[in-house]
Steps between C-alpha positions, in 0.01 A plus 500: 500500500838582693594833587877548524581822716857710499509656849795748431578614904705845560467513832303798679228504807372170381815293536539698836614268845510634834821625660585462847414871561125413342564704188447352148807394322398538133626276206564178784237228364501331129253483244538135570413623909170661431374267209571193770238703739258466273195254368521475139201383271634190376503686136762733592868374498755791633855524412711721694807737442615728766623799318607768728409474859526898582276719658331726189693824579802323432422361173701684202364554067766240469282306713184588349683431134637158583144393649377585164746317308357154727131600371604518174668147477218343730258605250726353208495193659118427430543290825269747748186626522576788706762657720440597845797770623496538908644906542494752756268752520686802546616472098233226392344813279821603341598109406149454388458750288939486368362164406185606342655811273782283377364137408390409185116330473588161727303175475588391847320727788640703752385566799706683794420522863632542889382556798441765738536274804809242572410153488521427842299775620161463612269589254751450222385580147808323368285141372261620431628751234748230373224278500219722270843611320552146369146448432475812288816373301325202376212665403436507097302806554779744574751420189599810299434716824839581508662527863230443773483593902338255728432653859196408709359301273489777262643498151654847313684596281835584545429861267312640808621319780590692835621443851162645730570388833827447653439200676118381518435238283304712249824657398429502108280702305450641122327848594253625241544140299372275777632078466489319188348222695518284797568133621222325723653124629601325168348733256582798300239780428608751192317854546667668197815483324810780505631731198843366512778784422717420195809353626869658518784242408836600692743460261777738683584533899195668675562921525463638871167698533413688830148604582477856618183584733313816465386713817471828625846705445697179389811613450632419096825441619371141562485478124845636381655308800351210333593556143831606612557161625421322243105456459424471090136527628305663753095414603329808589246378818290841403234679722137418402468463120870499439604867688867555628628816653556804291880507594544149300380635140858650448693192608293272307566713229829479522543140581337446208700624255751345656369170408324360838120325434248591728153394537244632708211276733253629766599451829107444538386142577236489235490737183618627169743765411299785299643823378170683687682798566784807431706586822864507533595128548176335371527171293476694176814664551673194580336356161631812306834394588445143427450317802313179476177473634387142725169492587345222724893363596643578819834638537720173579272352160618768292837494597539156411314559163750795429837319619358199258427762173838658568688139499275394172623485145338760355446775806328721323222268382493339815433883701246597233303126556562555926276878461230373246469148686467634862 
């Protein structure tokens, strides 16, 4: 049996060529570039599409939105196994899991995946990520995972997946949920399976929401300045088990009444949020006043997952679902 592959390039590290001051100019190579390094099994057929060729920072909701819109119709088509998206990794969490929290249940896989090192650098994790990425997307095992990570041979799920190392080539990681599985030559191992988060249709243009970090004598300002200029939600990065400063109860307060959704995470790696204690600023005053609580999502995840709920057809259903589906 034939394989057929879409390999869905947007540029990043991966497509990365050498300028003549021997820094990496990313976005420069095709999908059709890399997939021409490599040697196929002679089940696996690859078609190509270069989509963007930008280095991640750069890439835009718009983007992310018009990427999905190709999934969608690849997977209509009935004509591909799986589809194989080549991304930087500054953002490859944020498109992974903007994918994963707005897709409906897809036949086709999808698998994304980069590099931490440019092609033509020595040591270059580039084919060899493409390589186990396109292997994993022809797998049977991993349909109805929703949106999968391959890095290092390791496969996760894009719900927990994280940026770890800034530029060795175990730069991916799900802390406190470990890899779903991994990919050894031409086969796929499956170690467990992910609860997938019920999915957010966009049906109106995507709201702005800021995150907000809390530390020691952060100003509030940072969150009226942000409401003020136009933020309909705000992510609370809170202190331990969902803390913020004592100064921000008041302005929360405030904001809202004034209409602005917040929702609170732990700026913690690993861990829940728990309403252990009663101090000025703990998570059950931000509760009382109806902030939503995001356990086991990191602040650029929730963000998404709020900007999606807000753009939803029925936002109040779809912030209700976001707290008791964390």
């Amino acid at each position: 049996m034939t394989n057929n592959i879409k390999l869905l390039s947007t540029g990043g590290t991966i497509a990365s060529t050498q300028s003549e001051d021997n820094r990496s100019k990313s976005g420069e190579l095709t999908g059709q570039d890399l997939v021409g390094k490599l040697c196929l099994p002679s089940t696996i057929n690859v078609h190509t599409e270069s989509v963007f060729q930008k280095p991640s920072n750069a890439l835009t909701f718009n983007d992310i939105l018009s990427l999905r819109e190709k999934i969608l119709a690849i997977d209509k088509e009935k004509k591909h196994t799986g589809i194989v998206i080549t991304h930087g990794t500054d953002t490859l969490e944020d498109t992974a899991f903007f994918l994963q929290a707005s897709l409906p249940p897809l036949d086709t896989v999808v698998v994304i995946t980069g590099s931490q090192r440019a092609p033509q650098l020595e040591g270059t994790d580039a084919y060899k990520n493409l390589m186990a990425a396109i292997i994993a997307a022809s797998s049977e095992k991993l349909k109805k995972l929703g949106v999968l990570v391959v890095f290092n041979d390791s496969i996760y799920s894009a719900n927990h997946i994280r940026k770890v190392n800034s530029f060795q080539v175990n730069g991916f990681d799900s802390p406190g949920f470990g890899h779903l599985g991994y990919v050894s030559e031409s086969n796929v191992h499956l170690l467990q399976r992910p609860e997938l988060p019920q999915p957010f249709t966009p049906v109106t243009a995507l709201p702005r929401v800021d995150i907000i970090v809390g530390c020691l004598e952060a100003s509030p300002q940072q969150l009226i300045s942000s409401a003020e200029s136009g933020a309909r939600g705000i992510i609370l990065e809170g202190i331990g088990k969902g803390h913020v400063p004592p100064s921000w109860i008041p302005v929360v307060e405030k904001l809202v009444k004034e209409g602005v959704k917040f929702a609170v995470v732990t700026g913690s790696l690993m861990g829940s949020l728990e309403p252990t204690y009663d101090f000025n600023g703990c998570l059950k005053d931000l509760l009382d006043l109806g902030v939503i609580p995001v356990s086991d999502m990191s602040a650029r995840k929730a963000r998404i997952r709020l900007m999606l709920a807000l753009a939803s057809a029925d936002v109040e259903q779809s912030l209700l679902t976001m707290e008791i589906s964390r």
